[in-house]
C-alpha positions in Angstrom: 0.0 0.0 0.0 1.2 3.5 -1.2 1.1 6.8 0.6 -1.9 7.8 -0.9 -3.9 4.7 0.1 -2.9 4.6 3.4 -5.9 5.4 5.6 -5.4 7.7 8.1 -7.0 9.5 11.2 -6.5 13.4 12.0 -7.7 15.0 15.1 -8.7 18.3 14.5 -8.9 20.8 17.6 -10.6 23.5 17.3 -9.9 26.6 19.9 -11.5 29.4 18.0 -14.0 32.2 18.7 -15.1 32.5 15.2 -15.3 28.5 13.9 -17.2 26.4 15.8 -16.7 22.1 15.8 -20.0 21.9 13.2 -19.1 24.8 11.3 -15.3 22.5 10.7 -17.7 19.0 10.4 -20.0 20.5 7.6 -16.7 21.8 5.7 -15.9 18.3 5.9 -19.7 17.3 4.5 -19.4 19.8 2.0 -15.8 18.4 1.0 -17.9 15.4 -1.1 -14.7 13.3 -0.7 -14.7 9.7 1.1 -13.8 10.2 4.4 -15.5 9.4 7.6 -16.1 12.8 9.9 -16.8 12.2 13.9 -17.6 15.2 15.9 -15.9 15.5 19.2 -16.2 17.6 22.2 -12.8 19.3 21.1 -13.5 19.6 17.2 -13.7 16.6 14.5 -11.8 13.4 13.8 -11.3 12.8 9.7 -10.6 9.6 8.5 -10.0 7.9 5.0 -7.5 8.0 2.3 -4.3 10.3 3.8 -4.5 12.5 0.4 -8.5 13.3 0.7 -7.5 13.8 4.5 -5.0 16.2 3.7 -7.0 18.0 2.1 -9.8 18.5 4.1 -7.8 19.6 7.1 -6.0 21.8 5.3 -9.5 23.5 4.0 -10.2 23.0 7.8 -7.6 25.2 8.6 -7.6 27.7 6.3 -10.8 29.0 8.2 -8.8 30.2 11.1 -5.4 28.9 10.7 -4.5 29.9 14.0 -6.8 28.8 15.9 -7.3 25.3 14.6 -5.1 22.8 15.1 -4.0 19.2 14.1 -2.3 16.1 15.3 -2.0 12.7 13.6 -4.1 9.6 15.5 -0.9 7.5 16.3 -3.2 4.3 15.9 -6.0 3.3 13.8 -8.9 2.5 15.4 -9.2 -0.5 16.5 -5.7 -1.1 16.9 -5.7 -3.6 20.1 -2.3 -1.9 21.7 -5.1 0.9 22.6 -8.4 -0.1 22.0 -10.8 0.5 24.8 -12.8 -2.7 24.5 -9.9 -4.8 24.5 -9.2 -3.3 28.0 -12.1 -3.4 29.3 -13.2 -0.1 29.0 -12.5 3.4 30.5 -11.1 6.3 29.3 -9.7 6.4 25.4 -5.5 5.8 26.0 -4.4 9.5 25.7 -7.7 11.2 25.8 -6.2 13.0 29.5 -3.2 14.5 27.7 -5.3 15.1 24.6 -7.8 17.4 27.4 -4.4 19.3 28.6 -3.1 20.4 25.2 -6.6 21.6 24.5 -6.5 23.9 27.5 -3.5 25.5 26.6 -4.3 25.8 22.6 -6.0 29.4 23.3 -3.0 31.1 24.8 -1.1 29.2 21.6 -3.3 30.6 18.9 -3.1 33.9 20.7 0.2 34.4 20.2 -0.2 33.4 17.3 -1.9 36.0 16.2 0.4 38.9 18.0 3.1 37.4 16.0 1.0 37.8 12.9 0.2 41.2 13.6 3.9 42.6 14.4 6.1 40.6 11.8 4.4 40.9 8.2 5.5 37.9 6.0 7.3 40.2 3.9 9.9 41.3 6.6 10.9 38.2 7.7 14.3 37.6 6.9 15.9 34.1 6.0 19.9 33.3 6.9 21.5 32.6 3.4 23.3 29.8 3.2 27.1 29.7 2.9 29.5 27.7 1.5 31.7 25.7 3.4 35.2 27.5 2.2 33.4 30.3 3.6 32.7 29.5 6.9 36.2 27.8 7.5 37.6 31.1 6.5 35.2 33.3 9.1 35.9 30.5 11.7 40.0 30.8 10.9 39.9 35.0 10.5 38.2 34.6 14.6 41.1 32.5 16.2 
């Protein structure tokens, strides 16, 4: 199986004042692409093929890019190293940790958006890279 077949889960938190967890799940309705959608009490879970996935959560998003976040599922469902019924019940593996990184997301995606506001994308400035003669004369010049 290929990249593109692979079939994958996403969890999609969503920390936002403007985008609510149905306003990312019928995005994902709208999408017409075949993947499964579950809403959560922190946002939406998207499975199916990784590049109709992709895509989706990167339409998801785009709708308030810094306030929406993502992470991977680490294993599919069902998977018996986590699955609930397996051990006899409870709380899903992770779902605690998952519940603190939501409760810190709001302070993330608001500095998120002071550092939007003060550095315009233009004005960011990228080291060039130098060649290696180069550096072993700046490192020689300095001793």
């Amino acid at each position: 199986m290929n990249n593109e077949e692979d079939v994958i889960t996403k969890i999609v938190v969503i920390s936002s004042d403007s985008v609510l967890p149905i306003d990312a799940a019928m995005k994902v309705y709208e999408s017409e692409t075949s993947i499964t959608i579950k809403e959560t009490c922190f946002g939406t879970m998207v499975t199916g093929p990784r590049t109709a996935v992709d895509r989706v959560v990167d339409e998801l998003r785009a709708m308030d890019r810094n306030h929406i976040f993502v992470k991977e599922r680490g294993f599919h469902p069902g998977d018996e190293r986590r699955c609930r019924s397996v051990r006899g019940g409870g709380p899903r593996p992770g779902f605690h940790y998952l519940r603190e990184e939501v409760q810190m997301l709001p302070m993330i995606g608001k500095a998120l958006d002071a550092y939007d506001k003060h550095v315009p994308p233009a004005e960011i400035h990228r080291a060039e890279k130098i060649e290696v003669k180069k550096l072993k004369e700046i490192i020689e010049s300095n001793l």
